[in-house]
C-alpha positions in Angstrom: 0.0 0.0 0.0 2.5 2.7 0.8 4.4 1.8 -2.7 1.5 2.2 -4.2 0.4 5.8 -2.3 4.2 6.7 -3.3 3.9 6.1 -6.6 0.5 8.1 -7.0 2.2 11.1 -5.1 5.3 11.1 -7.3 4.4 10.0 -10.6 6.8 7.3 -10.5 5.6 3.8 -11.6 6.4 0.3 -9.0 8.4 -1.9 -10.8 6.6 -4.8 -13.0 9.1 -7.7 -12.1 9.3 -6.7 -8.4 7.0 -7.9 -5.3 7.5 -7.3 -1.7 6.5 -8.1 2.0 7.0 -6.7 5.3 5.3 -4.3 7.6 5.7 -0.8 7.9 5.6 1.5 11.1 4.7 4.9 11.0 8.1 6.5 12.1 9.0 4.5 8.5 10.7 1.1 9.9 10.1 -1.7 7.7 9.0 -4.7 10.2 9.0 -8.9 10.1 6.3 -11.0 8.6 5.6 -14.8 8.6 5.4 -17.2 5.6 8.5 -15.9 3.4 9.2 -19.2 2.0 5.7 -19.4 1.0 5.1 -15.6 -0.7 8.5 -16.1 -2.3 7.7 -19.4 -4.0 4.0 -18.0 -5.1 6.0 -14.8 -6.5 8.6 -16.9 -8.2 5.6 -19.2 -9.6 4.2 -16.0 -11.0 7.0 -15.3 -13.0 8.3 -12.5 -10.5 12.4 -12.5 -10.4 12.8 -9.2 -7.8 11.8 -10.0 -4.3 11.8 -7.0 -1.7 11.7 -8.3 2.3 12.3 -6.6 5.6 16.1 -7.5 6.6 15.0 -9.0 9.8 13.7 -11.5 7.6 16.4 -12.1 5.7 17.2 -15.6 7.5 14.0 -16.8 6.4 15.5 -16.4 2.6 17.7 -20.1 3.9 14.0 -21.8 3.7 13.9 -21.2 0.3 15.1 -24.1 -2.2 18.6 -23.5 -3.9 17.3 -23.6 -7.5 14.4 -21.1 -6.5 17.4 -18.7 -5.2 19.5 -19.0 -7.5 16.9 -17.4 -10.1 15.9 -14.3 -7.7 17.2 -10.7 -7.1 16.5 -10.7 -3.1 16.6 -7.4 -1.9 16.5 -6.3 1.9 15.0 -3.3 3.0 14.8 -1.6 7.0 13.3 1.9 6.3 10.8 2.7 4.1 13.3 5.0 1.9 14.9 1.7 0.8 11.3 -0.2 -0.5 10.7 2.8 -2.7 14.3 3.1 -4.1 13.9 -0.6 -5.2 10.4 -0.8 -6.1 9.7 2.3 -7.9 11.1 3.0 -11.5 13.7 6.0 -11.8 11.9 7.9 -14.2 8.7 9.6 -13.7 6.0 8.5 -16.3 2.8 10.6 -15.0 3.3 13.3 -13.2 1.1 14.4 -10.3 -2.1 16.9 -11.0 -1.4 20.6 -10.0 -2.8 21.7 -7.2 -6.4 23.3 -6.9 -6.3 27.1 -7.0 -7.3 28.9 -3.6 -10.6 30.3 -3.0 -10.3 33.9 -4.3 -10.6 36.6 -1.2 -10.9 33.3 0.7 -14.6 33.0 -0.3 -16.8 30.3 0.4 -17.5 27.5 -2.8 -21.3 27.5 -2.2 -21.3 25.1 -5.5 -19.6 22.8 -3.6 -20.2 22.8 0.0 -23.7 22.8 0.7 -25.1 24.7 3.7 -26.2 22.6 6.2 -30.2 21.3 7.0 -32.0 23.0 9.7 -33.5 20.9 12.8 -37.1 21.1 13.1 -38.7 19.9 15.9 -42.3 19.1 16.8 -43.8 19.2 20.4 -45.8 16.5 21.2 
């Protein structure tokens, strides 16, 4: 998900041939997960060749059959600046939309925010 949010915010694509795994705090630490031997062999069945995992993980990798290594680019990963240097393309192939332009004289859109529905109450 936070590829995929970085990608939409800068315009560059994720890689095609890559997958990846792992959790991701807020402060931006890339965390553990369970199953690697299992993602990597459905990503490898896929056709996928670039595997990005947290580094805590990267014992896990040993779980992996030799033949099934020996085909992959493994790549580790602890922050979350080093998942988007792997996983997203260099060049920028659709730019972000410009901004909105500000309310002029910080005037109210009336088109777009409606006003909101008076209460009425009934006595009984």
């Amino acid at each position: 998900m936070a590829s995929a949010l970085a990608s939409l915010f800068t315009g560059r694509r994720v890689r095609p041939d890559t997958a990846m795994t792992g959790e991701i705090t807020l402060s931006g630490l890339v965390f553990p997960v369970g199953g690697i031997k299992e993602k990597v062999l459905a990503a490898h069945r896929a056709g996928i060749r670039r595997i990005i995992l947290p580094e805590r993980n990267q014992a896990d990798t040993e779980e992996i059959p030799e033949d099934v290594r020996k085909e992959l680019e493994i790549i580790t990963a602890t922050r979350i600046s080093d998942v988007l240097d792997a996983a997203l393309e260099r060049l920028v192939a659709n730019p972000p939309p410009p901004l909105p332009p500000p309310p002029v004289d910080g005037a109210r859109d009336h088109a777009q925010q409606p006003e909101p529905a008076a209460i009425q109450v009934k006595e009984v």
